[in-house]
N, C-alpha and C positions, 0 to 999 in steps of 0.2 A: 561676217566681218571678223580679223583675228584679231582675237580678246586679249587685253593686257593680260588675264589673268596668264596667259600660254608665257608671254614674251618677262613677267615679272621672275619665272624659275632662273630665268641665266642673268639677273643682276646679282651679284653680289652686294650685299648693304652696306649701305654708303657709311663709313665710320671717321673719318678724316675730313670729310669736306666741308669746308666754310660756309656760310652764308651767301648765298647771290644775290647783289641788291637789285633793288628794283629805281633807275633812273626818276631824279624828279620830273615833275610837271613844268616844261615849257612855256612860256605865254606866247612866245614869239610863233608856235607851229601854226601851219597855215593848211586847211584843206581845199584841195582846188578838184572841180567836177568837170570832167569833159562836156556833158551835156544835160542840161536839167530835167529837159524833157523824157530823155532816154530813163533816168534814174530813176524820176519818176514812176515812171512807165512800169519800171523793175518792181520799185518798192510796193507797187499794187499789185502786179501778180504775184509776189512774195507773201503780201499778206491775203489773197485769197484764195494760193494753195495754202498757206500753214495753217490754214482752215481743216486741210483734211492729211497735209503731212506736217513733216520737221523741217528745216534748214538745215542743211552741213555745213560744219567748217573747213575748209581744205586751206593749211599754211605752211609756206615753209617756215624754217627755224631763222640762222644766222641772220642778221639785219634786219629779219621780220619780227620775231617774236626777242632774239635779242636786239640791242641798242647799236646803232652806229658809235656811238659814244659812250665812257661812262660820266659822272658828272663833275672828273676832274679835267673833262675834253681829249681824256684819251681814247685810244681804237679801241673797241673792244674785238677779242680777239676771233675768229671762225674756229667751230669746233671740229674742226680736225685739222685747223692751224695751229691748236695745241702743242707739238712737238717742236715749232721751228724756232722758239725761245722758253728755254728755262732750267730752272739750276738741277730740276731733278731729271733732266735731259742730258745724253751724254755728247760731248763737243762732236763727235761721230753723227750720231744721229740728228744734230741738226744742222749739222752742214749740209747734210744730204737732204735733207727737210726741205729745207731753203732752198737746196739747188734745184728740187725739183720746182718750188713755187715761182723762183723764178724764171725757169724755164716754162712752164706750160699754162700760167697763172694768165700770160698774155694771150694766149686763144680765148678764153674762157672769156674773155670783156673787149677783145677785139672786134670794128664792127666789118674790117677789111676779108676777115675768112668765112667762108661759106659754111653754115649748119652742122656738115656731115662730116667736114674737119673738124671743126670744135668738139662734135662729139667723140667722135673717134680719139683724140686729143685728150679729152676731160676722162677717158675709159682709162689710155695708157696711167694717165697721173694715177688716179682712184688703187688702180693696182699695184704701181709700185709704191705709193705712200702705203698700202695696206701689205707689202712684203715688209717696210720697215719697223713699222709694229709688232708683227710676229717675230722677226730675226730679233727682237730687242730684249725677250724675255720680261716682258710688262704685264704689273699683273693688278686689281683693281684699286688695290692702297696708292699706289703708283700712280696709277693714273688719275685718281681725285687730288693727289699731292700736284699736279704738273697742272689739273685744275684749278688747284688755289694760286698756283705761281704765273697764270694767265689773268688777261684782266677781262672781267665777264659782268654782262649786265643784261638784266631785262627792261624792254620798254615800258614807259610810266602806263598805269593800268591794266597790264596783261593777265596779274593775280586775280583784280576780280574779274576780267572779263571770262577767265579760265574757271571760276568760279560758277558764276553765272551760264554758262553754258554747262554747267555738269549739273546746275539747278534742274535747268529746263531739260536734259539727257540728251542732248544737242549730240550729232556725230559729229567726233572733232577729232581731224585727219593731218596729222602731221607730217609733211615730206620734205626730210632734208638729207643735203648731201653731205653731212656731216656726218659725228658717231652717234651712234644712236643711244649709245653707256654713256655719255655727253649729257645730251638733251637730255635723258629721263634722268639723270640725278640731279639736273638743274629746275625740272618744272615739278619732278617726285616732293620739291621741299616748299610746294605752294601748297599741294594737296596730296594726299597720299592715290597717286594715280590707280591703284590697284581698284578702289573704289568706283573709278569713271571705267563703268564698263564698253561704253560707246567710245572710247580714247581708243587709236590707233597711231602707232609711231611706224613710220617708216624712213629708214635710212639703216646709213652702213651697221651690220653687227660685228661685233665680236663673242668670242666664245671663250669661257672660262674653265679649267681641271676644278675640282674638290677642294685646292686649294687658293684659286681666285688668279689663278693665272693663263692668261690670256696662251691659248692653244690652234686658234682658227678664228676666219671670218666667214661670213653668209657671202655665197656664189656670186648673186646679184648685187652688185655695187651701184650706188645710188649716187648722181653728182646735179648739174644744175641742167645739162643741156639732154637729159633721159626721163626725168618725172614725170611726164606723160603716159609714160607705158605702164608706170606702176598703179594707177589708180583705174580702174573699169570697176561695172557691174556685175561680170561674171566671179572674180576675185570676192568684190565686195557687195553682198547683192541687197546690205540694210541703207546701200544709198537713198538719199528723197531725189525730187523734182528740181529744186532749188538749191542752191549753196554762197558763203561768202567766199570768196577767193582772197589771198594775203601774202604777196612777193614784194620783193626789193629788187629785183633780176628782169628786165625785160620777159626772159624766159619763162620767168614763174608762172606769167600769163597763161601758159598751156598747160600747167600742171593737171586740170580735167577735159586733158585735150578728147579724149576716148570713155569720160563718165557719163555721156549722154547727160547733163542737165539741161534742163527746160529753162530754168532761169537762173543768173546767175548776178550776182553785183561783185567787182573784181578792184580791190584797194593795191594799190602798190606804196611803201615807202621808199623815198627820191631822196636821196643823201646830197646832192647836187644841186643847186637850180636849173645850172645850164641843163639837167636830166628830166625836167616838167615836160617840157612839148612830147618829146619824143613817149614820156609814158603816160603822159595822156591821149597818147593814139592805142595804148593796150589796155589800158588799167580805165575804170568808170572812175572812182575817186584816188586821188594825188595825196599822197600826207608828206610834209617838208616840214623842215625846221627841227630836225629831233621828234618824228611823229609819233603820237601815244596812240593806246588802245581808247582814246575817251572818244570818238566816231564814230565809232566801232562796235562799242557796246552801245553805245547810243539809238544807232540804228538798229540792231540784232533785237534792244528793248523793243522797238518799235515798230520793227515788222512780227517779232512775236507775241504782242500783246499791248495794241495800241492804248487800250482803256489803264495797264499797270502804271502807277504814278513813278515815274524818274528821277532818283535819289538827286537832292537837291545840289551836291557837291557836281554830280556829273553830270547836269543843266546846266548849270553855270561855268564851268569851262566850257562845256560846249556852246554856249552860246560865243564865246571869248576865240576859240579857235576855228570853228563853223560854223559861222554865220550863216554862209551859202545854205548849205546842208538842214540845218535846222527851220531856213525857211522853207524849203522845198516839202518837208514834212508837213511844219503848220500850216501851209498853205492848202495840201492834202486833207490833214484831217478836220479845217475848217469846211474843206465841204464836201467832205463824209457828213458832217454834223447836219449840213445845209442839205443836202439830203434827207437824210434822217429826221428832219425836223420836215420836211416836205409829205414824204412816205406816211408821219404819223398823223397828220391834220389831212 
């Protein structure tokens, strides 16, 4: 798998950039399950290969791991929408920003065009947003400043979930069609990523001179309707058996279209209501309402160590947001117990 240590040499450090908050806690968010039985199903072969492997994480970024909202109810922004609002942007560049977004912004979420247009479609954009960058002469001070002047938030609980999986050395696979100089200075300031050596960031790169200015990007350009191709065995061969999946995109759904897992449990976040039915035909669990990571890590506890006691703070939301879900567990591990209490008499 390729080690942050490789991909940490072409950041330059971060010396400008603000603080990224992390979104309050919701009461209103709702978890909805497609099917209890299936999850079920899931969470036991989960916990009886993590018996002899790990779980993966596989997530995208934008409206995943960031917020739909921050928590003045504003958009927060996608990160490589960076460029189409802001003062240390020049009127030039985001006319052209814009004009691109809103030109081919509509394929990307249409449900009228077929697959292979959208793709094809979502290539063109990736590349000439990524000529404008380089034509612009931007260099890493620049771009953290055009990050302060963006409005950016992470979902409520992603610090410790990120946390907790770097406990456990969990592989945790990041695919977004974003910047990738993005993403790692906004999650580098929850933990110093160099540390998680099972972290993999995938998404668009840039490339910096001596003096922090952006001179080139990486070949392969990553968007919503390609993540599929980026993630196999042969690429990455410390995959496990298992994995959680974590989109916002219909799409996202395939992100381990060609990872070969065995088992997989797949959360999407629904900005929408009218959007539940329809991602409840891809996604095992729904999160709505401004969805947090407290699900999330709730579960990940509890397929990876049913007997570990569950910090009291995040029982209690979760019981307050996932009801469903939390009974599906207890109802589980009341008879494992009944079992277990069978086996020993």
């Amino acid at each position: 798998m390729q080690n942050i240590q490789y991909l940490k040499t072409f950041y330059p450090k971060a010396t400008v950039l603000k603080k990224i908050p992390i979104v309050q806690f919701q009461k209103e968010e709702r978890v909805y399950i497609r099917n209890d039985e299936e999850l079920r199903d899931k969470i036991i072969g989960m916990r009886k290969r993590q018996q002899q492997s790990s779980v993966d994480v596989v997530t995208d970024f934008d409206g995943t791991i960031s917020s739909f909202y921050d928590d003045q109810r504003r958009n927060v922004s996608a990160s490589f929408g960076i460029f189409r609002e802001s003062k240390y942007v020049s009127a030039e560049l985001c006319k052209k920003a814009n004009s691109l977004f809103e030109y081919y912004h509509q394929f990307e979420t249409s449900k009228q065009y077929p697959f292979e247009v959208k793709k094809k479609m979502m290539d063109e954009w990736l590349a000439e947003s990524m000529k404008l960058i380089l034509q612009n002469n931007i260099d890493s001070e620049w771009l953290q400043n055009i990050i302060n002047d963006n409005v950016f938030a992470l979902r409520y609980g992603f610090d410790t979930f990120l946390k907790y999986s770097y406990s456990k050395n969990l592989n945790f696979i990041v695919i977004s069609g974003g910047i990738q100089d993005v993403i790692f200075y906004m999650m580098n300031q929850i933990m110093n990523l160099s540390n998680y050596k099972n972290f993999n960031l995938i998404a668009n790169k840039v490339f910096y001179d001596q003096n922090g200015k952006v001179i080139g990007s990486s070949d392969q350009l990553v968007h919503s309707h390609n993540k599929e191709i980026l993630l196999n065995r042969a690429d990455y061969p410390q995959l496990h058996s298992s994995c959680i999946l974590l989109g916002d995109m219909p799409h996202d759904s395939f992100m381990t279209q060609y990872a070969s897992y065995t088992n997989q449990i797949k959360i999407g976040f629904a900005k929408n209501e009218s959007d539940i039915a329809n991602y409840k035909k891809r996604y095992d669990i729904v999160l709505h309402n401004q969805g947090s990571f407290v699900s999330i890590e709730y579960l990940m506890r509890k397929i990876m160590d049913s007997q570990e006691p569950i910090p009291e703070d995040l029982h209690s939301k979760m019981k307050l947001v996932g009801p469903q879900l939390s009974k599906i567990i207890e109802d589980l591990e009341a008879k494992e117990k009944n079992i277990n209490v069978s086996f020993s008499t």
